[in-house]
N, C-alpha and C positions, 0 to 999 in steps of 0.2 A: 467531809461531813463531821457534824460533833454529833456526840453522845454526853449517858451520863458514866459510861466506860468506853473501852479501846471497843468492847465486844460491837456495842451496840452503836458505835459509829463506822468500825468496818460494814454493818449489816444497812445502814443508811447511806452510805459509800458506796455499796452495790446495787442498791436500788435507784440512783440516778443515772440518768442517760441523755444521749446529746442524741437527737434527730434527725436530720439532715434530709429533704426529702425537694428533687428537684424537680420543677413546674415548670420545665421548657424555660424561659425567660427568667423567671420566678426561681429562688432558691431561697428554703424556708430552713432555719436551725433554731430546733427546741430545747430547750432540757427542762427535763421532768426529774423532779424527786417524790419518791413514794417513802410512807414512812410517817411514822408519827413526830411531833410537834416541829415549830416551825424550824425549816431549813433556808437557806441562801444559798446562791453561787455564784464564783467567779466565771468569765466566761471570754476569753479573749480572741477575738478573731483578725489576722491579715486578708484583708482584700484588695481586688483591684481596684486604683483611683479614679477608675471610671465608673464605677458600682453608683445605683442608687440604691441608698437604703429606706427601707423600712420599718422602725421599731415600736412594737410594743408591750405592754408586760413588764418595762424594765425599773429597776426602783432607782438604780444609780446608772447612766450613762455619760459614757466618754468616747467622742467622734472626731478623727480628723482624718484630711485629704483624702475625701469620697467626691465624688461628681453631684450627688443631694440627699438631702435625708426626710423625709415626712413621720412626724411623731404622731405617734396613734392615739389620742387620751393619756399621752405619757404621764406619770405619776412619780416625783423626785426627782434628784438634781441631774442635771444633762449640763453638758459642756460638747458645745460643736466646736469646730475648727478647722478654718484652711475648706471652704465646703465650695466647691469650684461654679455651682447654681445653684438651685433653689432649694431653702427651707421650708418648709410649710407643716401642716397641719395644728396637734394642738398640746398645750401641756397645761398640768395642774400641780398648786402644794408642794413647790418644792423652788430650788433655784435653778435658773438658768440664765446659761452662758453662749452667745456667741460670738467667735471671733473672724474677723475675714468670710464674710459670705455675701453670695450676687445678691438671689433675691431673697425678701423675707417674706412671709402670707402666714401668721400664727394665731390663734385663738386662744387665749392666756386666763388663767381661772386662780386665783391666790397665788400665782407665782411673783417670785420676785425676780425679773428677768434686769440682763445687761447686756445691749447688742454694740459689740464693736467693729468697725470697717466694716459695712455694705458697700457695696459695689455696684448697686444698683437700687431697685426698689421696695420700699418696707412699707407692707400692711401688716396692720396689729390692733387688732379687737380684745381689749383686756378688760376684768372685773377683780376689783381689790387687788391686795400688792401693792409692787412697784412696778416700774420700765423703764430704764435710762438708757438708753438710745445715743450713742457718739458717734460723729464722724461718718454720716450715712450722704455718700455722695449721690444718690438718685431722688427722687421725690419719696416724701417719708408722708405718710396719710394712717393717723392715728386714731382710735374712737375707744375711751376710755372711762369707766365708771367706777366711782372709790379707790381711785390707782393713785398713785405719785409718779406724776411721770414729769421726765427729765429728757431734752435733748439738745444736744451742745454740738456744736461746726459743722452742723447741716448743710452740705453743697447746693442740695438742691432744694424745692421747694417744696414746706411744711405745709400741713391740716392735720390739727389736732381738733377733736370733738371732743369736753369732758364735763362730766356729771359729778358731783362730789369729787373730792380730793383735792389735787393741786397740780398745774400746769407749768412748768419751767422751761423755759429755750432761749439758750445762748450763745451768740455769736452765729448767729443763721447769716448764712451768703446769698440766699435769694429767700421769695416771700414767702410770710405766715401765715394764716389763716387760722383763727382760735375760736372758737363757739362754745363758750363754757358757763354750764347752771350750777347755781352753789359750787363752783373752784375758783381756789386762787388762783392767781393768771400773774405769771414773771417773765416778762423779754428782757433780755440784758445784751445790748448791743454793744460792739467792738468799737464801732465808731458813729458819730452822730450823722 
């Protein structure tokens, strides 16, 4: 903890605490700081790589080899990685990253997101931002309004839907499908 001395960060020091409170299946870990003006914390946990996770609450997230992860309204920058199935739920305001994961299913709010190596299937319903999307070997099925979305060596086959902004896809291996009002629309194919 800080202060604006040693005193008064040892006494914000004491007043935070990690929770841990287990739910049969379900294992929840809080921490609470009490205490006057704003505090942060670090918070690092090993788990098994069979874990699904849950997060929410977190301003800064960093994830790898877990069995999945569902982001709750997450808020700031998140970096998945190595995620053995599925990502899903939703983030806002901030950047994300993922690398190596099966499936995708995300709900995207001012993020500026970068999805690398799926392995399987990506939905993703975004509003403003960006989304660049590489190398997703399953069916990618996009619907996007005021985004810049980008997606390059799609294996399998694309559906983008988008509303303002702009549409890019490069180098797709099987077909496209694009339905776009007010966007620019770019295919850039590898061969004719």
């Amino acid at each position: 903890a800080t202060g604006p001395d040693d005193e008064a960060a040892r006494r914000l020091g004491e007043g935070t605490s990690v929770r841990h409170d287990d739910l049969g299946r379900v294992m929840s870990v809080t921490v609470r700081v009490q205490g006057e003006g704003a505090q942060a914390g670090t918070l690092q946990l090993r788990v098994p790589s069979s874990l699904l996770l849950r997060i929410e609450s977190a301003r800064q997230t960093h994830v790898s080899g877990v069995a999945g992860v569902r982001l709750e309204s997450l808020v700031g920058d998140v970096t998945l990685e190595q995620i053995a199935g599925m990502v899903d739920g939703a983030h806002r305001n901030g950047q994300l990253q993922i690398n190596d994961a099966v499936d995708i299913s995300l709900t995207l709010m001012g993020s500026d997101a970068v999805v690398r190596r799926t392995h399987g299937a990506v939905s993703i319903n975004a509003r403003n931002g960006s989304t660049r999307i590489e190398s997703p070997t399953g069916a990618t099925v996009v619907e996007v309004t005021g985004q810049e979305l980008t997606i390059t060596d799609a294996g399998g086959r694309v559906r983008a839907t988008a509303v303002g902004g702009a549409v890019t896809i490069e180098r797709p291996a099987a077909s496209v499908d694009v339905d776009a009002r007010r966007a620019r629309v770019a295919l850039l194919l590898s061969r004719a």
